[in-house]
C-alpha positions as CSV (number, residue, x, y, z in Angstrom):
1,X,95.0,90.3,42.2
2,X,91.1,90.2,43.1
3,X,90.9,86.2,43.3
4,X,93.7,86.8,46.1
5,X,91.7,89.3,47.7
6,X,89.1,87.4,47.7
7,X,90.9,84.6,49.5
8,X,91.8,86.3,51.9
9,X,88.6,87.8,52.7
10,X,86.9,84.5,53.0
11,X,89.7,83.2,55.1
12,X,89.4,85.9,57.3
13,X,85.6,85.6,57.4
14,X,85.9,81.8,57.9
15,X,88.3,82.6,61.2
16,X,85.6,85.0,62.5
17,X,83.1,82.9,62.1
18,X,85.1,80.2,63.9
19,X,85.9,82.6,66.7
20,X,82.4,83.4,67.0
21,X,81.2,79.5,67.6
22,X,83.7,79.2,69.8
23,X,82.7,82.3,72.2
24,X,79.2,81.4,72.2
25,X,80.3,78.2,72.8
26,X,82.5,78.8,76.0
27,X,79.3,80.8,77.3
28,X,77.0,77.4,77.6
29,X,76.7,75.5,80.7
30,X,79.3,72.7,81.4
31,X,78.1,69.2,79.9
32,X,80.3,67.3,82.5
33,X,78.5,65.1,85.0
34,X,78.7,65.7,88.3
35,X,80.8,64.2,90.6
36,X,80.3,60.5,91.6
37,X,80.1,59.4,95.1
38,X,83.2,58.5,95.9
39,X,84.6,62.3,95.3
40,X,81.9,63.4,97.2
41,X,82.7,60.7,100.0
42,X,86.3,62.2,100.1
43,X,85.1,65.6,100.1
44,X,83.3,65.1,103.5
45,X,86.0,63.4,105.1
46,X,88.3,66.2,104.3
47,X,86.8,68.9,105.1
48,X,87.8,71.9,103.2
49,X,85.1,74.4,103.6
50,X,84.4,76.1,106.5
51,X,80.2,76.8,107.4
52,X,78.2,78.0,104.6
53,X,76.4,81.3,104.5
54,X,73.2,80.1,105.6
55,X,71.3,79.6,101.3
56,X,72.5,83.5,101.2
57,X,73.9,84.9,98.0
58,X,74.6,88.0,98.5
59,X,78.5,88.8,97.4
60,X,81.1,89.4,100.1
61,X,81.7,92.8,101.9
62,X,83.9,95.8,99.7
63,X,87.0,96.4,100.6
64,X,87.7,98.3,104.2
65,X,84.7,97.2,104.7
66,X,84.5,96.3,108.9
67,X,82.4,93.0,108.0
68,X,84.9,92.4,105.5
69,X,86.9,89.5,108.1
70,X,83.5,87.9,108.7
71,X,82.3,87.7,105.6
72,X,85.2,85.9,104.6
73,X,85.4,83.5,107.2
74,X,81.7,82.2,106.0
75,X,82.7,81.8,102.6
76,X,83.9,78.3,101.4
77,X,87.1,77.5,100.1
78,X,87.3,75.9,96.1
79,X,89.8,73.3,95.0
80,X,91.6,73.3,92.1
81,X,90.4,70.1,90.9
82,X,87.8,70.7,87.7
83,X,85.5,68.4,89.7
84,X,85.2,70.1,92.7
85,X,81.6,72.2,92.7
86,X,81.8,76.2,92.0
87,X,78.1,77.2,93.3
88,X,77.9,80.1,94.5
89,X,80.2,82.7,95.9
90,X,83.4,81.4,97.0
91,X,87.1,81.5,97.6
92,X,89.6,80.4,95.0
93,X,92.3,80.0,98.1
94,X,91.8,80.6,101.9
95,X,91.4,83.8,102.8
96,X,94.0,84.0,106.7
97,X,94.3,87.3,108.9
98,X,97.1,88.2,107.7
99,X,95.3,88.8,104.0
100,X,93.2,90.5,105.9
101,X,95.7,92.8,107.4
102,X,97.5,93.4,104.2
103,X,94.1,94.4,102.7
104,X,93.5,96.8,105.9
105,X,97.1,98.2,105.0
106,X,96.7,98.8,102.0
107,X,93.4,100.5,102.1
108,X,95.0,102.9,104.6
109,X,97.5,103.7,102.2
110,X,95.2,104.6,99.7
111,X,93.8,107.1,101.8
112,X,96.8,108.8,102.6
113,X,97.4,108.9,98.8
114,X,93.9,110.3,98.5
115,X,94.8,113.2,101.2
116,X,98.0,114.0,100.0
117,X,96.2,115.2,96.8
118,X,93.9,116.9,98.5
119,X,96.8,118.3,100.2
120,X,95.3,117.9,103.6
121,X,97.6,117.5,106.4
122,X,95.4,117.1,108.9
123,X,93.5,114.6,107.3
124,X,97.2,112.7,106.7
125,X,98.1,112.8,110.2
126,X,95.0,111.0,111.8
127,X,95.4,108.4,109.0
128,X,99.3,108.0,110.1
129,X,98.3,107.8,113.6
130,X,95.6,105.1,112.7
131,X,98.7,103.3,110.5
132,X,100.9,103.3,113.3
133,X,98.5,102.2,115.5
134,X,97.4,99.1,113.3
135,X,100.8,98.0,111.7
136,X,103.1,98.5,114.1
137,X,105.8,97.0,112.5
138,X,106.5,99.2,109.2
139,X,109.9,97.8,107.5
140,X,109.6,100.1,104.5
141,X,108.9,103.2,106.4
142,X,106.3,103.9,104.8
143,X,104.8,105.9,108.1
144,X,107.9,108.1,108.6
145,X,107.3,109.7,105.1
146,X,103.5,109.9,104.8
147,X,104.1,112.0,108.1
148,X,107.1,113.8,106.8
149,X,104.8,115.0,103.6
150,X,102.1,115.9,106.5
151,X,104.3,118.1,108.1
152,X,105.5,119.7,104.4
153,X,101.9,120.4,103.8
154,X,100.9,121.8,107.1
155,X,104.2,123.5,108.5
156,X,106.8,124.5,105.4
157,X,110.2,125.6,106.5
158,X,113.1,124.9,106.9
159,X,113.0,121.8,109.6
160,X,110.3,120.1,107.0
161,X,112.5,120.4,104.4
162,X,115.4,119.1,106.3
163,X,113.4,116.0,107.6
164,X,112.2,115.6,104.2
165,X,115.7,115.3,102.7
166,X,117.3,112.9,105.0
167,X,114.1,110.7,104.4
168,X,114.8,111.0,100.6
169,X,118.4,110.5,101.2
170,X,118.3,107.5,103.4
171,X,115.1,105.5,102.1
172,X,116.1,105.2,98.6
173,X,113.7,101.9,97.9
174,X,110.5,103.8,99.1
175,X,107.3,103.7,97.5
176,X,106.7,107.1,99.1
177,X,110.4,108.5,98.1
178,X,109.0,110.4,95.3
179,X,106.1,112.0,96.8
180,X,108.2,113.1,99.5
181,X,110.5,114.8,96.9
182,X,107.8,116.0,94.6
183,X,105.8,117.6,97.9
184,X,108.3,119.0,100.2
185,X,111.3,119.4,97.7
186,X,110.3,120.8,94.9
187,X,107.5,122.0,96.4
188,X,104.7,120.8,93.8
């Protein structure tokens, strides 16, 4: 019984061991060599980067950030290949406007979440307005029941409430369906 335990205790000492070599190992700088001429030849006849950021390394803008467009655009794009060059910050994929506009979306959304549990209606309405505004085009009605929830929060009645359940009614796939129920139905 101990000769087994023993075994196994080794074993399992051996595998750390191993798995330590092999983290400290991953950490060390790459021993390739770097790419010959006629990659680099290709590389500047394709162009896939668009201008550099000047020697700067500061990282890109935060998220809802107004630069945040610009600093993209000056970032360059990385292939996939294990030879193309990874210095500095860059871009896995190409970064279009319409990424740009989902990321503007989406930040918007998260500040509606962040007023709705604040409960502040106001606060909801001038971020609806700024949706609306912005993405015009809203498929999942997402607009419709962030204001419906304002108007639970600001006016409750019986008009709110109606609004509020034909909205839970008719938009059954909405990310905002349960909020709407939660806030104006069962008034939490």
């Amino acid at each position: 019984m101990r000769s087994a335990r023993r075994r196994w205790s080794a074993a399992a000492l051996l595998l750390l061991g191993v798995a330590l070599y092999l983290v400290h190992r991953s950490r060390e700088p790459d021993a390739r060599p770097p790419p010959s001429s006629r990659q680099e030849t290709s590389r500047a006849e394709a162009p896939r980067e668009t201008t550099s950021r000047g020697g700067s390394n500061e990282p890109p803008a935060s998220a809802g950030s107004t630069v945040l467009a610009a600093a993209i655009d000056d970032l360059p794009v990385i292939g996939p290949s294990p030879d193309d060059r990874h210095d500095g910050p860059a871009h896995p994929h190409p970064i279009t406007q319409r990424h740009v506009e989902i990321q503007h979306e989406n930040g918007l959304i998260g500040l509606l979440n962040d007023a709705m549990s604040a409960r502040n209606g106001a606060r909801m309405r001038e971020l609806v307005h700024e949706y609306r505004r912005t993405h015009p085009g809203d498929p999942n009605h997402l607009q419709d029941g962030y204001e419906i929830i304002a108007n639970c929060l600001d006016a409750p009645g019986e008009a709110s409430r109606a609004a509020a359940e034909g909205y839970y009614a008719e938009h059954r796939a909405s990310t905002v369906r349960r909020f709407v129920r939660r806030i104006c139905l069962e008034g939490g």
